[in-house]
N, C-alpha and C positions, 0 to 999 in steps of 0.2 A: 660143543667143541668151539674152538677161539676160533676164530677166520684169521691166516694170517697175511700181511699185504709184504710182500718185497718191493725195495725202492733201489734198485741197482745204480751202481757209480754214481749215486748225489754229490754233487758239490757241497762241502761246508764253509761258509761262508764266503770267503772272492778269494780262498786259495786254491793251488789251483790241484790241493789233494782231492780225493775221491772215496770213498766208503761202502761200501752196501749193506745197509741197513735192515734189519727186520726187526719190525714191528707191528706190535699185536691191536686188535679194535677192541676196545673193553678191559684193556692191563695195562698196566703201567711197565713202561721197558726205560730198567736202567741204567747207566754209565753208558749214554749217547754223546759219545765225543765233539767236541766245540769243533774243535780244530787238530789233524794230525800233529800238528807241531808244538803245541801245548796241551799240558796236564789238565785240563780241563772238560768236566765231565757234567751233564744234567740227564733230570728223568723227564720222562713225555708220559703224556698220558692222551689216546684217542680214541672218543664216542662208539662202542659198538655201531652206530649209524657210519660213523667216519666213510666217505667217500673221498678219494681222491684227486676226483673231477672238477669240485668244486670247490670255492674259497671258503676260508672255518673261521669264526672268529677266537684267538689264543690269550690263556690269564696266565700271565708269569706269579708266578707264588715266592716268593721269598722268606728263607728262613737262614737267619746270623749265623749258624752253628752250621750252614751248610747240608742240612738233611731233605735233600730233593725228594729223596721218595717219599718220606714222614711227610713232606709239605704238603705232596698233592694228595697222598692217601686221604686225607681229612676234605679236601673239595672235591671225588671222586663223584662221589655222587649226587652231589650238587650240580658239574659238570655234565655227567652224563645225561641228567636229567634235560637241561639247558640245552644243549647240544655244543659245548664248548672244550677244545681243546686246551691245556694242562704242560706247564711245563715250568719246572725249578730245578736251579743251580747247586750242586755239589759245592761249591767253591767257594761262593761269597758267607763273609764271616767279618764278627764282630771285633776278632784285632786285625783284621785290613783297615783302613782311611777309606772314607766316603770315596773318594777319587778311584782307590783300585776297587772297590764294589761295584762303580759306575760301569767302570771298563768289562766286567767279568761280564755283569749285566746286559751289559752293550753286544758282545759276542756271544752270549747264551742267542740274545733276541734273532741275532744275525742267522745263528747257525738254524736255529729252527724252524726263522721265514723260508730257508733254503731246503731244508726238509720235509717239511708240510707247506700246503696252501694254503693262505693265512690270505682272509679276505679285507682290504684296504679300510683303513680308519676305525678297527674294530679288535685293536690290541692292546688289553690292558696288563696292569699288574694289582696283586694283592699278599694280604701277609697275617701274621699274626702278632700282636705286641708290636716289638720292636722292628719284624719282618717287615710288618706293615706300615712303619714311621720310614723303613730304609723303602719299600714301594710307594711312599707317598712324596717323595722327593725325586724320586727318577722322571716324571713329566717334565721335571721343570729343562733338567738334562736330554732327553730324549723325546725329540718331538712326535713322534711316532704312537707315542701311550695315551690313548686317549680316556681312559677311567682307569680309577683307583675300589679296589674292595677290601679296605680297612676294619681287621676286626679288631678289637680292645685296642684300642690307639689314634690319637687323633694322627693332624698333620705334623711330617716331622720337621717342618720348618714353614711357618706359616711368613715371615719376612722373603723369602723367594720368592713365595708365588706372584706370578705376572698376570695379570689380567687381559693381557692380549693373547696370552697364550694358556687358556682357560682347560680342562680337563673334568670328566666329573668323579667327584669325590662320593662314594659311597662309604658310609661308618657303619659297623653292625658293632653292638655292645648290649651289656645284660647290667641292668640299675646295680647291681650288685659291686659289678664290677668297679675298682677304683676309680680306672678312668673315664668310666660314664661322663663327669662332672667336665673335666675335661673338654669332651668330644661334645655337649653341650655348648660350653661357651667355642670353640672352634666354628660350629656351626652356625654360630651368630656372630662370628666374624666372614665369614666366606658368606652371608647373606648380605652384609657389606658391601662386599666385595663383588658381588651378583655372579659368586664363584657358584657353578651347578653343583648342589650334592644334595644327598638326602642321607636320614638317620634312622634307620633301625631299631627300635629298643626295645628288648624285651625281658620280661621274667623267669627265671628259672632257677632249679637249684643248681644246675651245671652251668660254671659262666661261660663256656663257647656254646656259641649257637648249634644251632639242630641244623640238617640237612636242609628242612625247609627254608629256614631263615637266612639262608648262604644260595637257594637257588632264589629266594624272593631277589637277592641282589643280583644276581647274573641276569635276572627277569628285566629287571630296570637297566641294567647296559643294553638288552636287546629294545627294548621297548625307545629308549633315547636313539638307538641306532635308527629305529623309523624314523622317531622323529626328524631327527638330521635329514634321511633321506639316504644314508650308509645303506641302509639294507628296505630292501620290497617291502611296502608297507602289507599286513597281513589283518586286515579285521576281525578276522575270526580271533587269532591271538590276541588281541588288543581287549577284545570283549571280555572273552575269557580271564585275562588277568585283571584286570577292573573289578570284574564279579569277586573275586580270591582275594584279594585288596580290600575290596569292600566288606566281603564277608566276614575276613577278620578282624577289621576295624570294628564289625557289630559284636564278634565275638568279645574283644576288648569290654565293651559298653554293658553288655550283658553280664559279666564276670567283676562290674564294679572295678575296674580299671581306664577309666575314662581319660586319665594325660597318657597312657600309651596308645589309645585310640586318638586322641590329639596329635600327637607328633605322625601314626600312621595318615590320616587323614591331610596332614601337610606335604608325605609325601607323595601321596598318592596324585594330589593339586600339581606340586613339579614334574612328577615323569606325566601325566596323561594331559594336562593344560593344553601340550599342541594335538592333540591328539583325539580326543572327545568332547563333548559338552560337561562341562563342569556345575553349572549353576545348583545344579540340584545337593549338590555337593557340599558345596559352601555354606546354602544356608543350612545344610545337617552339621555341618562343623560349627557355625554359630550361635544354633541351638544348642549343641553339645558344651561349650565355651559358658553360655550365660544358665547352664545348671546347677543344683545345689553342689550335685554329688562330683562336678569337676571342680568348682571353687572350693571345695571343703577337700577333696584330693590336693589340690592345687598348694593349698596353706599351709597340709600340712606337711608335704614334701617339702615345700620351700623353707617353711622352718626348723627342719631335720639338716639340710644343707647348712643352714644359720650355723646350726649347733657343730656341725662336723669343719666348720671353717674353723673356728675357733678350736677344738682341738687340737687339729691338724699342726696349727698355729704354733701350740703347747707342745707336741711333737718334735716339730722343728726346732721351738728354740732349747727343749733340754735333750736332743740329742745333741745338739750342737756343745750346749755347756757342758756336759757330760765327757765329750770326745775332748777338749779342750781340760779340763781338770779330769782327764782322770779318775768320775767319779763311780767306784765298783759302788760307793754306797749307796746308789739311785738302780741298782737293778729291783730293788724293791719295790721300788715306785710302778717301772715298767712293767713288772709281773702283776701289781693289782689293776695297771692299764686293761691288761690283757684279761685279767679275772673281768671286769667291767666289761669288756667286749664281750665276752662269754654266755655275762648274763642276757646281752640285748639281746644275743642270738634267738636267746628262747620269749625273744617279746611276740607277743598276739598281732602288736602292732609291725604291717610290713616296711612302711617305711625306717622304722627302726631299726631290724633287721638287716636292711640291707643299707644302711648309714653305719653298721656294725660291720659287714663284710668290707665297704669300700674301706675304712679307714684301717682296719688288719691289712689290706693291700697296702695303703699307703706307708705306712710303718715298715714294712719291708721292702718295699722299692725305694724309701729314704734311705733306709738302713746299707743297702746293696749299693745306690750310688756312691754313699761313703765310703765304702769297701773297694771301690773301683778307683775311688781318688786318690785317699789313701796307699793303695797297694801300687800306680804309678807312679809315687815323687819316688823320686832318686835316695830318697832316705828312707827307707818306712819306718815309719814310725809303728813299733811291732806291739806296743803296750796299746796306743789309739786302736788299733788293727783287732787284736785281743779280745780290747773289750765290746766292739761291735758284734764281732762273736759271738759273745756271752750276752747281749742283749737278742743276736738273733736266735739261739737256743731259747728263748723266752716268748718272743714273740711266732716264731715260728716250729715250734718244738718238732714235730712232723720229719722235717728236714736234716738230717745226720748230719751234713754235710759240717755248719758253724760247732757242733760238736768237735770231730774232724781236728778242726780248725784250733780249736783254743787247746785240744789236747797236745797237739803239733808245739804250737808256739809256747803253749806253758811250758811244757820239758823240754825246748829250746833254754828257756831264760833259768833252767832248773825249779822252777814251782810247780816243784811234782805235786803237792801236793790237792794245787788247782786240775791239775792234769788228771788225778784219781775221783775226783771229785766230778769232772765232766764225762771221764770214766765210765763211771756209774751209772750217770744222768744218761748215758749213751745207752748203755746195755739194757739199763728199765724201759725205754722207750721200742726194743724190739728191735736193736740192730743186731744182726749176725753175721756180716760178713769178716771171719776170724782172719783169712790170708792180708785181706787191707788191713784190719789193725796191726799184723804182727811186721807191715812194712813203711807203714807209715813213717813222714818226716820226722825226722829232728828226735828220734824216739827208741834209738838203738841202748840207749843206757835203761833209761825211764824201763821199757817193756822187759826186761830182763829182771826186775824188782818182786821181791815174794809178793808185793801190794796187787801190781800190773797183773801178775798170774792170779791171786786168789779172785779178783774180780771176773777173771776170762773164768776160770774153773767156775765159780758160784754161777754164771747166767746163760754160759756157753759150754760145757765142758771140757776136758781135754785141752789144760793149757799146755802150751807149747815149750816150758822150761819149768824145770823140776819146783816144786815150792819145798824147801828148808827149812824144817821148825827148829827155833831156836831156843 
């Protein structure tokens, strides 16, 4: 059974309303009101240990679409693990301006220090994607945040950061992932910059991280917090996570993964440098450094990157020519792209593989930006708009969504017969949801056609208007 804590009459924030609260140790409690006087709502999440006596340290989680509970659900038990308290914003979302994010952000933080005890110099935020590009700018706004836990996403504006008012950036990513490459050169600018971060990488076939990989980072906000002097240094913990650090850095070496054993070994130098004796350390890193099997790791990753620039490259400049002419007759092109991605997937070789995964990312996060651009001018351009569509049906077949989309906009412009045609491409792929198609935009003529029904009857049955043999 849950332990439940009452918090009677809390203040939320410096108004001068009052609430009472209940809230559970080990569950997440949602639509915790900001403020009586605005709509504004987040989820908490605290440690079955949660004590109330004592100061906690809190990671604001951020996600664009506003899903507080989705947010923290996914660091639940990273957190509980850690002993860290959890809390994200219903509200902030990706068509508010940076500015009114801030503010939402700014009152989430407010209302929580007022609801829990939240121990000094030991409040971060983190995110996912984009979440985590909008958590890795709020330090610079709010001096109060003293780490960032950025998963797939570097920093989202590395021109702000101020070196006097320094925060540590933690990045966790999966090689697979697009923005690995990214989160690389970022991290060689903030070394620059002698900005504290450290980088996480790891393998898998799921690109977000595992449980572990998300408390290994919570591990390193407390272990920095010794160091600072934030929090009572603890030897036994210090040891202890040294040993787990180090163990998996062998695991790495053992498994013929030697540059993820590199970068771990780099981080392990930053968080424990003030902390323990390192010596013994370095020259294992040294000798790891001048071996066959990381210099022959090392070549051939970096010449996998070579390869993936220059695509990328080709990418960019014929989706751009494409968008610009108009050209439907290059979806062919992009379809044998995609065949070519397909094959590397099944290469022996990993670096391959996942030079195949990153660049499939980056093709649809180009593709999607364009669709953002596009879709804000004042004019849309609904042909440009269209064909991105039809490129994303290609590149991302999976996703119903650019399907959707081109069938929408073709029987807009009346080119049903594009519209039947994606139609199809819809239905073969295993969509079923018949009530959306039969409401869809721009599509009250089009769906009423014996064409529209015989394709719902053939994959779906039960079309929704009579078909008429003529």
């Amino acid at each position: 059974m849950k332990k439940i804590l009452f918090f009677a009459l809390v203040l939320i924030s410096t108004t001068n309303f009052s609430q009472e609260l209940r809230l559970l140790r080990g569950a997440i409690t949602e639509n915790v009101v900001v403020n009586d006087s605005l709509k504004e709502t987040f989820s908490l999440y605290l440690p079955t240990t949660f004590d109330v006596q004592k100061p906690w340290p809190i990671i604001f989680v951020f996600d664009l679409k506003g899903r507080g509970k989705a947010s923290v659900s996914m660091m639940v038990n990273a957190a509980e693990k850690e002993g860290y308290i959890l809390a994200s914003s219903d509200n902030v979302n990706d068509s508010l301006s940076i500015s009114e994010n801030v503010l939402i952000a700014n009152r989430m933080l407010n209302a929580s220090i007022n609801v829990v005890p939240v121990a000094k110099d030991r409040t971060y935020t983190a995110g996912f994607g984009s979440g985590a590009m909008f958590a890795s700018i709020l330090p610079t706004f709010i001096k109060e945040i003293k780490g960032v836990v950025s998963i797939g996403a570097s920093v989202g504006n590395i021109q702000i950061l101020n070196s006097k008012q320094t925060f540590q950036f933690i990045g966790i990513v999966n090689r697979s992932d697009y923005s690995f490459r990214d989160m690389l050169d970022t991290q060689q600018i903030l070394n620059k910059m002698k900005f504290p971060n450290e980088l996480l990488v790891f393998d898998d076939d799921q690109i977000l991280p595992d449980i572990n990989t998300i408390a290994s980072a919570f591990r390193m906000l407390t272990l920095t917090s010794m160091a600072k002097g934030d929090v009572q240094r603890n030897d036994s913990l210090i040891a202890d996570s040294y040993q787990q650090f180090m163990t998996k850095a062998n695991i790495f070496v053992s498994s013929e993964k030697p540059i993820l054993a590199n970068y771990l070994l780099s981080d392990i130098q930053k968080v424990f440098n003030p902390l323990v004796e390192l010596d013994s350390l370095k020259i294992s890193q040294k000798s790891l450094r001048r071996s066959n099997s990381y210099k022959k790791a090392n070549r051939s990753q970096n010449s996998y990157f070579l390869k993936e620039s220059f695509l990328k490259e080709d990418y960019s400049y014929y989706l751009e020519e494409d968008i610009i002419t108009y050209n439907y007759a290059n979806l062919g092109w992009w379809n044998y792209q995609m065949e070519d991605l397909a094959k590397l997937d099944k290469s022996a070789v990993l670096y391959e593989r996942q030079m195949s995964s990153r660049l499939r990312g980056y093709i649809n996060a180009l593709i999607s930006d364009n669709i953002d651009f596009i879709s804000a001018d004042k004019e849309v351009d609904l042909e440009a708009l269209n064909l991105l569509y039809m490129i994303k049906t290609i590149t991302d077949p999976s996703d119903y969504a650019p399907y959707l989309k081109v069938i929408s906009t073709s029987a807009k412009m009346e080119d049903y017969g594009t519209a039947l045609f994606y139609l199809e491409e819809l239905l073969k792929n295993g969509y079923t949801n018949k009530s959306e198609l039969y409401e869809l935009e721009n599509t009250a003529i089009f769906r009423i056609t014996p064409e529209f029904n015989m394709l719902v009857e053939k994959y779906l049955k039960d079309a929704r208007y009579d078909i008429i043999e003529q």
